[in-house]
C-alpha positions as a Markdown table, in Angstrom:
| # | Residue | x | y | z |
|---|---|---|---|---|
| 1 | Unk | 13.6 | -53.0 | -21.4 |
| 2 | Unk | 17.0 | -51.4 | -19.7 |
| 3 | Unk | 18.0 | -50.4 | -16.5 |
| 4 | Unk | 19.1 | -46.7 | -16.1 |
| 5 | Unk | 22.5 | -46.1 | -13.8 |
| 6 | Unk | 23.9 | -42.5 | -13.2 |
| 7 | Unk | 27.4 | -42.2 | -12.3 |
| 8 | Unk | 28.7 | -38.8 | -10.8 |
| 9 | Unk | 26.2 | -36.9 | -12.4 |
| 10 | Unk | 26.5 | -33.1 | -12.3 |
| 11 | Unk | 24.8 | -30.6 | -13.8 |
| 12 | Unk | 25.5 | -26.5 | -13.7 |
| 13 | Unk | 24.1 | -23.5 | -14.5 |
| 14 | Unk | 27.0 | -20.9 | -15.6 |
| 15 | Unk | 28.8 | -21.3 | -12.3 |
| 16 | Unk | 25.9 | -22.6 | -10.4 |
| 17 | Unk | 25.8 | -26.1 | -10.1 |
| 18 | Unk | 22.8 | -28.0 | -8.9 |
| 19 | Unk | 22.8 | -31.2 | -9.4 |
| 20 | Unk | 25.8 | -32.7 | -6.9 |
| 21 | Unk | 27.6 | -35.8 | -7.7 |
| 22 | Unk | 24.6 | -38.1 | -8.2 |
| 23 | Unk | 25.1 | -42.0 | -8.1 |
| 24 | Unk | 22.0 | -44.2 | -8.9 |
| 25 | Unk | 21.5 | -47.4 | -10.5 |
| 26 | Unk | 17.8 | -48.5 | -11.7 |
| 27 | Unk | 17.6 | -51.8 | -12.2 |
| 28 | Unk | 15.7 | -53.2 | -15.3 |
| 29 | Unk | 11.9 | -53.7 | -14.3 |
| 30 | Unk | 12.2 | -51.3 | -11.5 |
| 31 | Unk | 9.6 | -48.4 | -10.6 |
| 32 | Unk | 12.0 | -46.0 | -9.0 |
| 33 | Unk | 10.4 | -42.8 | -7.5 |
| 34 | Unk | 12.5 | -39.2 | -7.0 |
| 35 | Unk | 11.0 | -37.2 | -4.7 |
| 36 | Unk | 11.7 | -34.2 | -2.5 |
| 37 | Unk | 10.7 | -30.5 | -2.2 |
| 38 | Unk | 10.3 | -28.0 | -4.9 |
| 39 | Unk | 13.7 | -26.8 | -6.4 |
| 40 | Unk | 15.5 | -29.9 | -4.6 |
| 41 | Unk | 16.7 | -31.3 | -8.6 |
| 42 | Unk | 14.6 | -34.1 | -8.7 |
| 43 | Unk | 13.0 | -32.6 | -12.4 |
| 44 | Unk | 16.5 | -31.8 | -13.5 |
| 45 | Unk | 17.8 | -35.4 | -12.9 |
| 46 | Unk | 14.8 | -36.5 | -15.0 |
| 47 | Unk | 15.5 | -34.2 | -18.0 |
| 48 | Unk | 19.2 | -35.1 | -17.7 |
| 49 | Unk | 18.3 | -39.1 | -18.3 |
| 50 | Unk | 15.9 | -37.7 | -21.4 |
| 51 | Unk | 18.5 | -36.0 | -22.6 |
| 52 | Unk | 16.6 | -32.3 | -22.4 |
| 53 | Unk | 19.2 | -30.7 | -20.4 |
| 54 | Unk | 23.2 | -31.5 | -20.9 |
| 55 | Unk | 25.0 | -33.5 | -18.3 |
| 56 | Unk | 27.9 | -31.4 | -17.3 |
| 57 | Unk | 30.1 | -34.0 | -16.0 |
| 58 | Unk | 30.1 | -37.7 | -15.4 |
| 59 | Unk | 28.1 | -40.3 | -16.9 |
| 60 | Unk | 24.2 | -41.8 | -17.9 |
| 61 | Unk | 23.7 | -45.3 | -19.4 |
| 62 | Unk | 20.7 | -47.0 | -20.0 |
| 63 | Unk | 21.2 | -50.7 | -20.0 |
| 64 | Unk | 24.7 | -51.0 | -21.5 |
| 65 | Unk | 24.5 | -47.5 | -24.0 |
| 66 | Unk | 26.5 | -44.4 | -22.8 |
| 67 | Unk | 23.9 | -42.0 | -23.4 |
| 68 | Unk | 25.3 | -39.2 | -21.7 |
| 69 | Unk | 25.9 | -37.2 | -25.4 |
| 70 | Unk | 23.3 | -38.6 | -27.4 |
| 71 | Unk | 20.2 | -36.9 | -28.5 |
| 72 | Unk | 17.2 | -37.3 | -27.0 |
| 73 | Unk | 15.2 | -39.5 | -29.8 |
| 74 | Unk | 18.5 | -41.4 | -30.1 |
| 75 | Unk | 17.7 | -42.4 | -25.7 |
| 76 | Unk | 14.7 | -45.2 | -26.6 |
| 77 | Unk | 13.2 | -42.9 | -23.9 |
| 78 | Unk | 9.2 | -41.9 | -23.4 |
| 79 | Unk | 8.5 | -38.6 | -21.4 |
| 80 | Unk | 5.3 | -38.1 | -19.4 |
| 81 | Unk | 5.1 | -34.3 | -18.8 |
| 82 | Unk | 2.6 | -33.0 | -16.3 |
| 83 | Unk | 0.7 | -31.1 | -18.6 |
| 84 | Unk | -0.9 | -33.3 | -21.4 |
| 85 | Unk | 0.7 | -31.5 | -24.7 |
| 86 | Unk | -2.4 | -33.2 | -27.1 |
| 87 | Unk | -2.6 | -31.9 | -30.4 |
| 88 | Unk | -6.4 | -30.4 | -30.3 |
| 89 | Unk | -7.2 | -31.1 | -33.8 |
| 90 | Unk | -6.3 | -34.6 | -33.7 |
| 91 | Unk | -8.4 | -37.3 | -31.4 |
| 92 | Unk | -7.2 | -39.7 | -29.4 |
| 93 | Unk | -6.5 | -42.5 | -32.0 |
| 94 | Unk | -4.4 | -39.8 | -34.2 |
| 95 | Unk | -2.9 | -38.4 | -30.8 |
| 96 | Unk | -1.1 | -41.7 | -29.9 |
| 97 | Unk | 0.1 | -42.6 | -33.2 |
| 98 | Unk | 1.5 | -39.4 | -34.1 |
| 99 | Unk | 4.9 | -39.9 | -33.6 |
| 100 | Unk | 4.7 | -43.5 | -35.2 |
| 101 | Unk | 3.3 | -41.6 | -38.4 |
| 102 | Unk | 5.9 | -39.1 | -38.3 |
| 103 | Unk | 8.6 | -41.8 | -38.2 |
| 104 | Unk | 7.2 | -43.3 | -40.8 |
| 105 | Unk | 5.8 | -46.6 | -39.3 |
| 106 | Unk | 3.1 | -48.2 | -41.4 |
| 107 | Unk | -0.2 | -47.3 | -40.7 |
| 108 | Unk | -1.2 | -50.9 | -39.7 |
| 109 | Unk | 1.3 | -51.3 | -37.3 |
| 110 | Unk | 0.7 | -47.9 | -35.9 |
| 111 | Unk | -3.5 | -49.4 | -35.6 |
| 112 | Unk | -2.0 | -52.6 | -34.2 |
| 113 | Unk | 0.4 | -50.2 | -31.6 |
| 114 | Unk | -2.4 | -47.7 | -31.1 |
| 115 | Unk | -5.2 | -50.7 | -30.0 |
| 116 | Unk | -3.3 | -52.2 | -27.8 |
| 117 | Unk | -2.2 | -49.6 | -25.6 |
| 118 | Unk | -6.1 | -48.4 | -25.7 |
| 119 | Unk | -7.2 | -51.8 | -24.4 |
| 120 | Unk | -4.3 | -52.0 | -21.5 |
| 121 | Unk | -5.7 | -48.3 | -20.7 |
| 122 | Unk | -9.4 | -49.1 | -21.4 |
| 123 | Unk | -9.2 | -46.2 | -24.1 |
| 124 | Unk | -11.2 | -47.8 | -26.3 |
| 125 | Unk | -14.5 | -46.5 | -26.2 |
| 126 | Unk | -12.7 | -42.7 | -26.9 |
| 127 | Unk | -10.0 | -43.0 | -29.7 |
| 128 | Unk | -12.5 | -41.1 | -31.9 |
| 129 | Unk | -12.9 | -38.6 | -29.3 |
| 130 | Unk | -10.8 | -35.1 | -29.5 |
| 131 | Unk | -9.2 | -34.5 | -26.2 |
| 132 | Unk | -11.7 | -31.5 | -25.4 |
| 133 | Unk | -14.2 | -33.7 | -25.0 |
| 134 | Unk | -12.1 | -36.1 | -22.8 |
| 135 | Unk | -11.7 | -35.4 | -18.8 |
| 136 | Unk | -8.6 | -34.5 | -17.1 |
| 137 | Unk | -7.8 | -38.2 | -16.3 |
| 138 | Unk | -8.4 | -39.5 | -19.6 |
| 139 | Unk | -6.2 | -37.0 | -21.4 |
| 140 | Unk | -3.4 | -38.1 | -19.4 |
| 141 | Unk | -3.7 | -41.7 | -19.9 |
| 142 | Unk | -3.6 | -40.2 | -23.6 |
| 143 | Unk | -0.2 | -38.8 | -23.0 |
| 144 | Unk | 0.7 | -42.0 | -21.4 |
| 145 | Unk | -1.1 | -43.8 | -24.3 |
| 146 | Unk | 1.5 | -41.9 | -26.7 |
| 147 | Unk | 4.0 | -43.0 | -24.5 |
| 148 | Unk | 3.4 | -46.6 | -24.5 |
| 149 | Unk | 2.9 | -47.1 | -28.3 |
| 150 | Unk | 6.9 | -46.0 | -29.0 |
| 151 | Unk | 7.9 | -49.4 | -27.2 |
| 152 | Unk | 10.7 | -46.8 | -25.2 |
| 153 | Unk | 13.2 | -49.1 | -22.7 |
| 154 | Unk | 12.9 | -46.1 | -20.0 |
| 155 | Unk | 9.4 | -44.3 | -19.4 |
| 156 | Unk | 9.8 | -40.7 | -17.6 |
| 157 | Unk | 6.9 | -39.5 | -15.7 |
| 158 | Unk | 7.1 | -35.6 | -14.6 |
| 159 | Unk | 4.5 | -34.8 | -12.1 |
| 160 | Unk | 2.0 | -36.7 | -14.3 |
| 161 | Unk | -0.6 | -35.7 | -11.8 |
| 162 | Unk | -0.3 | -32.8 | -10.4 |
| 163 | Unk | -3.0 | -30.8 | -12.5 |
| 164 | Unk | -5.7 | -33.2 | -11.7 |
| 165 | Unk | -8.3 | -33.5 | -8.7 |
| 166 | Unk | -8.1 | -35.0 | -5.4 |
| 167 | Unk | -10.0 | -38.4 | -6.5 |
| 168 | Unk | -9.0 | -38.4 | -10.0 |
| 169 | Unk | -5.0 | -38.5 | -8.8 |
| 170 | Unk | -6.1 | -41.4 | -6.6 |
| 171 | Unk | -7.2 | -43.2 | -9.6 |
| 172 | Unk | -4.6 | -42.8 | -12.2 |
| 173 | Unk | -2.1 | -43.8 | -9.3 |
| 174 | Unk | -3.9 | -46.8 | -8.9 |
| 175 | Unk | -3.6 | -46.7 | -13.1 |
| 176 | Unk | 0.3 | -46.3 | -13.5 |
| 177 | Unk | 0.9 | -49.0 | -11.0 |
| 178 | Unk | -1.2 | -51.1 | -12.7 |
| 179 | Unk | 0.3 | -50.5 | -16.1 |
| 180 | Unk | 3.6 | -50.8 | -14.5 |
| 181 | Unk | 2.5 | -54.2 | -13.6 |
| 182 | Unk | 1.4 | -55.2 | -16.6 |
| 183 | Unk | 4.0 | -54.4 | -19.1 |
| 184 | Unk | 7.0 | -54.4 | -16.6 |
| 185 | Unk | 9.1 | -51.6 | -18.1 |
| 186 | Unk | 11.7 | -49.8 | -15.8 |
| 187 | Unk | 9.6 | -46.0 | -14.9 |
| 188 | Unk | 11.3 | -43.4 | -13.6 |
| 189 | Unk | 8.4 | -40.8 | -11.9 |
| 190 | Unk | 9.0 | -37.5 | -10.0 |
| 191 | Unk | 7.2 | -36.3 | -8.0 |
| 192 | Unk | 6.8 | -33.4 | -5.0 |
| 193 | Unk | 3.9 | -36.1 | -2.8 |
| 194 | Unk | 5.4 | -39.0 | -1.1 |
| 195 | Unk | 2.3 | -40.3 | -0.6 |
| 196 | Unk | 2.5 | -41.2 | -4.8 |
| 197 | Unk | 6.3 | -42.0 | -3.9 |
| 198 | Unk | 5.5 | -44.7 | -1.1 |
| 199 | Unk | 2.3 | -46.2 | -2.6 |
| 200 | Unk | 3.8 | -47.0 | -6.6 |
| 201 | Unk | 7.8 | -47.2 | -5.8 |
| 202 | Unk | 9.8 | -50.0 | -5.6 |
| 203 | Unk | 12.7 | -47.6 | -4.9 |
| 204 | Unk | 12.2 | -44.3 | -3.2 |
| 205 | Unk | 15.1 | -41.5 | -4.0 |
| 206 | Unk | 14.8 | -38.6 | -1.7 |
| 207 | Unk | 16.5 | -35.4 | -2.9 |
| 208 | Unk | 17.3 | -32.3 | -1.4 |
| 209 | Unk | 19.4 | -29.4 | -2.9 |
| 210 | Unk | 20.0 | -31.3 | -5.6 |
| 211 | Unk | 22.2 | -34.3 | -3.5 |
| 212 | Unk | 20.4 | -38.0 | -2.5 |
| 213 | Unk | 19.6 | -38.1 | 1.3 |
| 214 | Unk | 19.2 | -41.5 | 1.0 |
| 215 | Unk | 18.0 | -44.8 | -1.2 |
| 216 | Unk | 15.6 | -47.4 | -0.4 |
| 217 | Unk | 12.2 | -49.3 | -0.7 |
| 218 | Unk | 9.3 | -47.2 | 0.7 |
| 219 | Unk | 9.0 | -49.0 | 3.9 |
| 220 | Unk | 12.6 | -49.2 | 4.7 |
| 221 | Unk | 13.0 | -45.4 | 4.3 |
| 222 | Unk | 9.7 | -44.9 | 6.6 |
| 223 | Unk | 11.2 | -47.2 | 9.4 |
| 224 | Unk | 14.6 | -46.3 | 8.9 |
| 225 | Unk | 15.6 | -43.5 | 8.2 |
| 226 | Unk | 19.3 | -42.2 | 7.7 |
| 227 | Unk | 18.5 | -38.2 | 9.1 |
| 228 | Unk | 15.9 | -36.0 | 9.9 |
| 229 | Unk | 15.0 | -34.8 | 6.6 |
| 230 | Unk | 14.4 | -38.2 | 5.2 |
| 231 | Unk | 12.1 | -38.9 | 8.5 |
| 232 | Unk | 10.1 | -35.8 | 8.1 |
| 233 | Unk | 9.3 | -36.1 | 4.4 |
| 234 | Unk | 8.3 | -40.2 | 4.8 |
| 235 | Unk | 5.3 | -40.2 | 5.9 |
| 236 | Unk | 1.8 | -38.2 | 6.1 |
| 237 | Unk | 1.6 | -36.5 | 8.6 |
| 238 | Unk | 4.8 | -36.0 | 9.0 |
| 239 | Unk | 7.1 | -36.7 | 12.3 |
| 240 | Unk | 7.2 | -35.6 | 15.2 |
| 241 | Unk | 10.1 | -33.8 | 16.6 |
| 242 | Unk | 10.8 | -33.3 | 20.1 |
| 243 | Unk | 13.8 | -31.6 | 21.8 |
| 244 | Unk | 15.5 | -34.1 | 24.6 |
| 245 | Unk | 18.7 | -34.1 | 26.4 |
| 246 | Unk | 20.2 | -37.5 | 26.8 |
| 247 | Unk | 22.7 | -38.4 | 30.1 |
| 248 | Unk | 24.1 | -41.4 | 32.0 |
| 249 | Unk | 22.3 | -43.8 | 28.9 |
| 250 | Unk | 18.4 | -41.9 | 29.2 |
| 251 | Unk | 16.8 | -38.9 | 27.1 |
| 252 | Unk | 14.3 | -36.6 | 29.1 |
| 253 | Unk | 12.1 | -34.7 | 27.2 |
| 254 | Unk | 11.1 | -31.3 | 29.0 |
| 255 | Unk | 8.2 | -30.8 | 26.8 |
| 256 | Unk | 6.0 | -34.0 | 28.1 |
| 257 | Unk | 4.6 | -35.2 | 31.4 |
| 258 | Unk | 6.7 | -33.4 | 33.5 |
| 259 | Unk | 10.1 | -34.7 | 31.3 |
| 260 | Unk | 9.2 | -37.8 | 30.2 |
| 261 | Unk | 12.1 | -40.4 | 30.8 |
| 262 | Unk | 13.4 | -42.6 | 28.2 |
| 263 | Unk | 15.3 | -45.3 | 29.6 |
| 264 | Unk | 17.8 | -48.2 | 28.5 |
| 265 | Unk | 18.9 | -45.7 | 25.0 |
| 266 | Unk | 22.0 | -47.0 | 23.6 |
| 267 | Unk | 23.1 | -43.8 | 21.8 |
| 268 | Unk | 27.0 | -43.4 | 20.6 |
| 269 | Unk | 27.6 | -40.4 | 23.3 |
| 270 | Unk | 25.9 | -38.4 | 25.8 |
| 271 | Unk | 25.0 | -34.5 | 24.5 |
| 272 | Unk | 23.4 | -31.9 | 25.5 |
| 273 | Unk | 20.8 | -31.8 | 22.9 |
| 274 | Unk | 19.0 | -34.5 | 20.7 |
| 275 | Unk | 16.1 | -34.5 | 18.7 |
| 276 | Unk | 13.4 | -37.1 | 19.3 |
| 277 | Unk | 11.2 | -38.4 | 16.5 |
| 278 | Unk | 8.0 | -40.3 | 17.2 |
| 279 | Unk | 5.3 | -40.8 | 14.0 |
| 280 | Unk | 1.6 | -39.9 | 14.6 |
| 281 | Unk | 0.5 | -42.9 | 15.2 |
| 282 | Unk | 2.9 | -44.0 | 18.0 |
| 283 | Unk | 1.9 | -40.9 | 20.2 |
| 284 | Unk | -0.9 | -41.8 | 22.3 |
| 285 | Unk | -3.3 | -39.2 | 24.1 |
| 286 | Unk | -5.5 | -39.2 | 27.6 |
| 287 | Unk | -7.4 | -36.5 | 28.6 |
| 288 | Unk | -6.1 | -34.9 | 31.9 |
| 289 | Unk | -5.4 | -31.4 | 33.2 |
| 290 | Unk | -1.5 | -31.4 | 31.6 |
| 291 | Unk | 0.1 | -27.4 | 29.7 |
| 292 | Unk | -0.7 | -29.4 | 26.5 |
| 293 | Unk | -3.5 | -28.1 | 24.8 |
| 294 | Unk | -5.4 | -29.8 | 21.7 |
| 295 | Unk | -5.4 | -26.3 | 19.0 |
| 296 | Unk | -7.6 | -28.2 | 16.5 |
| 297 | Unk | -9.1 | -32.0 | 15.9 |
| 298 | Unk | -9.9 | -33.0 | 12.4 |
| 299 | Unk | -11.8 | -35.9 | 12.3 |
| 300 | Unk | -11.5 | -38.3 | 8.9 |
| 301 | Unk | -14.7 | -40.4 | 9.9 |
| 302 | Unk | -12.8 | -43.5 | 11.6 |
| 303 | Unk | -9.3 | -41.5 | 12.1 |
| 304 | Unk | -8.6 | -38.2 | 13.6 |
| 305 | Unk | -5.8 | -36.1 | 13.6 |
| 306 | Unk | -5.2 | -33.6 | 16.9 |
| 307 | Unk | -2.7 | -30.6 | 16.4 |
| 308 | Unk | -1.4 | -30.2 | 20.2 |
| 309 | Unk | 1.5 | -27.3 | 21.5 |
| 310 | Unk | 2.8 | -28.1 | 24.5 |
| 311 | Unk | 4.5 | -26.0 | 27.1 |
| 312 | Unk | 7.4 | -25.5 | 25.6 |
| 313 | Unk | 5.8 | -24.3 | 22.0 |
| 314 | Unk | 6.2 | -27.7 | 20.5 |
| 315 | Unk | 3.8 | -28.9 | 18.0 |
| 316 | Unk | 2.6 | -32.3 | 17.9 |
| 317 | Unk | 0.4 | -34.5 | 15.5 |
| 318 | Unk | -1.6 | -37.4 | 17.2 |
| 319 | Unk | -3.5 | -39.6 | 15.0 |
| 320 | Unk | -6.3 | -41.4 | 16.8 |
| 321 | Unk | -8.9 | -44.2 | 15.3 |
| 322 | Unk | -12.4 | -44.9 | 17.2 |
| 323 | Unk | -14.7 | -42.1 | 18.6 |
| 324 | Unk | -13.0 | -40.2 | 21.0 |
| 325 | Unk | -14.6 | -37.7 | 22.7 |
| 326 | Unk | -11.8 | -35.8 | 22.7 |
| 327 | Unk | -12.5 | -31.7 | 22.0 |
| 328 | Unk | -10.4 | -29.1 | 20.8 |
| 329 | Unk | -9.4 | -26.6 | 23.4 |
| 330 | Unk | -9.2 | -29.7 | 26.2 |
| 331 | Unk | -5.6 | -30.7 | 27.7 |
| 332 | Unk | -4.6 | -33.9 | 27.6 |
| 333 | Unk | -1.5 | -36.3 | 28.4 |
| 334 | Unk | 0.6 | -37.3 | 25.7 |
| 335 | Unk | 3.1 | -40.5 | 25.5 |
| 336 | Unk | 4.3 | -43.5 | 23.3 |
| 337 | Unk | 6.3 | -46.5 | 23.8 |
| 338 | Unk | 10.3 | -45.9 | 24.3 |
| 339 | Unk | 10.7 | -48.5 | 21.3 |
| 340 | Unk | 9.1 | -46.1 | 18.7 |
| 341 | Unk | 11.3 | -42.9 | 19.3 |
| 342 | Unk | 14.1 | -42.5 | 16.8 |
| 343 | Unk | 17.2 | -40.1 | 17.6 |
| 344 | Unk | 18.5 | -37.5 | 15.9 |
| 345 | Unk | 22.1 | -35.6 | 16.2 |
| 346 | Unk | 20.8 | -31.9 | 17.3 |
| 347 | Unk | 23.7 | -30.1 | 14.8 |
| 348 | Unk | 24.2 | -32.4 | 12.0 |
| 349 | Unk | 20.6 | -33.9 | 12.5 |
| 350 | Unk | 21.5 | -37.5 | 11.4 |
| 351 | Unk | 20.5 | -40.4 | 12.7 |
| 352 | Unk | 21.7 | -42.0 | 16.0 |
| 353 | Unk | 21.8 | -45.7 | 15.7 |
């Protein structure tokens, strides 16, 4: 297996270039994650490592091979595309040894090859199977199957599971990590849901128009994060953000309690404006008569989640546990501890440390 590291990395379109400058290094082992909104790159920079689009400028190596040039079977590289691709006429056995056969491996080391990725993907009891008469899940392990029997140094997952059901995603995430574990090979996966990113990465890569925000292990990106962009996508639901003005060392926020007054904030300079962060499940709520009105409460059996506007026009996300009697239409107080507000430049909306 071989780490993957990207070094000024550019790609363009004519005279469009969307891919900025990219520096990344994957270490060997490592399940690194690229996530961000749609059209942000993060598919591009996957197809650049494959070697299915052309790197216009800088430089791609996978352990110690320049690979920037070479073709794409030349890469020791396995794609995962989000649709399956399975020949129909084929089952599942044929399916996953196709491309041994067509490299002319011997048929019993394409068995040997073919059996063992079956058992690690409990594909057993269906290699005789053709893949209409396999569910959505099980056809992609099929394609991960294929995958697995080329021995590649670099797996590629595209969206692997974005055409498949609620529960069915949850279980093939639980899957890929699992796999991950068990043969250790360095996986780079894209995907659009940071819930996939934080609950399979070990590195977290968070694009947007076609630049890195920032780098980091899921939880250090969700505590920490370098701008406003990176706080918002972390985490489901997302952030709150709340306008505040901060002055002689506090930040009053108009849109709470009557200007709610955060005290003892060491902030590089006073401004007029600064945007307050505060996560769900910091912001606490007590019914009172207050301008902040609950629009809607979903409940998730022991969690809720209450959609409030306040005064101002803000919207906020609560996340409450336990049966609160707590209705929509009712007003209620809203607050958090001064300890869990993060602050946010108002222009350049970076972080203020």
């Amino acid at each position: 297996m071989s780490g993957v590291t990207l070094k000024n990395a550019i790609k363009r379109y004519g005279d469009v270039e969307v891919i900025h400058g990219v520096d990344l290094e994957i270490e060997n082992g490592e399940f690194c994650v690229f996530v961000g909104p749609s059209g942000c790159g993060k598919s591009t920079l996957l197809r650049m490592i494959a070697g299915l689009e052309d790197t216009s400028e800088g430089q791609i190596k996978i352990g110690t091979r320049d690979v920037t040039r070479a073709d794409p079977a030349d890469r020791s590289v396995a794609m995962v595309f989000q649709t399956y691709a399975l020949y129909p006429h084929m089952n599942v056995e044929e399916n996953m040894g196709f491309g041994l056969k067509m490299n002319g491996v011997a048929k019993a080391t394409i068995r040997e090859k073919v059996q063992k990725a079956a058992d690690i993907l409990q594909l057993g009891p269906y290699l005789k199977r053709k893949p209409k008469a396999l569910s959505g899940g099980q056809r992609q392990r099929v394609a991960i199957g294929r995958a697995i029997v080329r021995g590649p140094e670099v797996f590629l997952f595209d969206e692997p599971l974005s055409n498949l059901d609620a529960e069915l995603r949850v279980d093939m995430r639980v899957e890929i990590a699992r796999l991950h574990k068990e043969i250790g090979a360095t996986m780079i996966y894209v995907t659009h849901d940071q819930v996939e990113a934080m609950t399979l990465a070990d590195k977290i890569v968070v694009l947007r128009a076609g630049k890195i925000e920032q780098i980091g292990n899921p939880m250090a990106l969700y505590q920490d994060p370098d701008n406003k962009f990176v706080a918002g996508f972390i985490g489901s639901p997302s952030m709150n953000f709340l306008q505040g003005t901060v002055q002689d060392g506090k930040v009053s926020i108009p849109a709470l309690n009557d200007k709610k007054i955060i005290t003892d904030v060491t902030l590089p300079r006073d401004s007029d404006q600064v945007i307050v962060g505060v996560r769900p499940n910091h912001l606490k709520i007590t019914r009172a008569q207050s301008p902040i009105k609950v629009d809607i409460r979903e409940r998730l059996g022991g969690i809720a989640y209450d959609y409030l506007t306040t005064a101002t026009g803000e919207r906020l996300v609560v996340e409450t546990r336990g049966d609160d009697p707590i209705q929509s239409g009712s007003t209620v107080m809203v607050d958090f501890s001064d300890s869990d507000a993060l602050f946010f430049d108002a222009t350049t909306e970076n972080r203020l440390r």
